[in-house]
C-alpha positions in Angstrom: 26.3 66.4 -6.7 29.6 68.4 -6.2 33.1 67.7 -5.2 33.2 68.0 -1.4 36.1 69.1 0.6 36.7 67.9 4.4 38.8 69.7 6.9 40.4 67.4 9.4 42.6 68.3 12.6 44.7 65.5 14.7 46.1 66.8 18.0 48.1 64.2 19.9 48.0 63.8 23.4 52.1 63.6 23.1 54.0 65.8 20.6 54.9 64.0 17.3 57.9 64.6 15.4 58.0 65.9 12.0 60.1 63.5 10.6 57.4 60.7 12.3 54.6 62.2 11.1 55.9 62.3 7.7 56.6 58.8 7.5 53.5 58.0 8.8 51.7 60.3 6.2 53.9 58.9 3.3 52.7 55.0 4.0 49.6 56.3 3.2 49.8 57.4 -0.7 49.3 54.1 -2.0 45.8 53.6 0.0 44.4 56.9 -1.1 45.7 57.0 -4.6 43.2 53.5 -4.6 40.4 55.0 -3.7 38.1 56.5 -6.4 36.0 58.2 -4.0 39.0 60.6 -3.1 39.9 63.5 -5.7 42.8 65.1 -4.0 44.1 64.9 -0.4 46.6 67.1 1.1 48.4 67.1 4.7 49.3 70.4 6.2 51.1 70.9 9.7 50.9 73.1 12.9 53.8 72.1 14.9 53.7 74.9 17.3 50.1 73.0 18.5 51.0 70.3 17.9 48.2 69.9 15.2 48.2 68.1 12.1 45.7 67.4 9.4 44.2 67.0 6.1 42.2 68.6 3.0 40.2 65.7 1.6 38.5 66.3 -1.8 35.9 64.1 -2.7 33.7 63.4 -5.5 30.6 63.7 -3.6 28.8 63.6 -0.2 28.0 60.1 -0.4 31.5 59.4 -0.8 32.2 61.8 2.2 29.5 59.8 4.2 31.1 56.7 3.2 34.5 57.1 4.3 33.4 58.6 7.7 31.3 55.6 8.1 33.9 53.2 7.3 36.0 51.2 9.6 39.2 52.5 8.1 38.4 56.1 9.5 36.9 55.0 12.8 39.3 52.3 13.7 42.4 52.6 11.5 43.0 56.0 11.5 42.9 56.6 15.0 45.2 53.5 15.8 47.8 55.4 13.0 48.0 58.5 14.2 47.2 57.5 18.0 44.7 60.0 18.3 41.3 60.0 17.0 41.1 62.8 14.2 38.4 65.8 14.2 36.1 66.8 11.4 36.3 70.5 11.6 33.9 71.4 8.6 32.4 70.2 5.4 32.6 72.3 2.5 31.2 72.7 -1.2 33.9 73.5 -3.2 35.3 75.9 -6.3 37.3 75.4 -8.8 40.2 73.4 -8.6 44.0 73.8 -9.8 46.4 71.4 -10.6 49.6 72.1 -11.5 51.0 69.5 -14.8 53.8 68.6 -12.6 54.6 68.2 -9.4 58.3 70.2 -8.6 60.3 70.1 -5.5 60.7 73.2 -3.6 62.3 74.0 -0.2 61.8 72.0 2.5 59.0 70.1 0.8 57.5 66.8 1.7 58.3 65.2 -1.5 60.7 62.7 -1.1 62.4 60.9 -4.6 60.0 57.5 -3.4 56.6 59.8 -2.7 56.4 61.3 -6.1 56.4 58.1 -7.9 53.6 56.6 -6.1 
């Protein structure tokens, strides 16, 4: 089987702050850099709808099945993020790049902490 990718959408009843949100997302590199299931994940923001989200890559269906199934996505993530998030699409996937290193641009989300997690 092939890498999987999963397109998730949070919308808050309340509007968040980006600075929050961050934070919030940054507590969770540790966890996901754990799990061997996950390939990639990246966050992504819409704070004009007050949406936010996520671009899982995993190493397989059954891992995608998995994780949806689990108690950390149906109770743990909700109780985060205070809203319960929205699977918007499974998808196979192409190729993949990966920059060698990981550089600080503009107004990026990479904080001195973050990068060495």
């Amino acid at each position: 089987m092939g890498k999987k990718a999963v397109w998730v959408i949070f919308r808050p009843k309340d509007p968040v702050k980006l600075d929050k949100m961050r934070q919030l997302y940054l507590t969770s590199y540790p966890h996901f850099r754990e799990m061997s299931s996950l390939y990639a994940k990246t966050w992504w923001v819409n704070e004009e709808k007050n949406e936010w989200g996520a671009l899982y890559i995993f190493n397989s269906q059954q891992d995608v099945d998995n994780y949806l199934s689990s108690d950390r996505w149906r109770n743990k993530v909700p109780e985060k993020y205070g809203c319960k998030p929205e699977v918007t699409a499974v998808l196979d996937i192409g190729a993949i790049l990966f920059k060698e290193k990981v550089t600080e641009g503009e107004d990026s989300w990479l904080t001195p902490d973050s990068t060495s997690l």
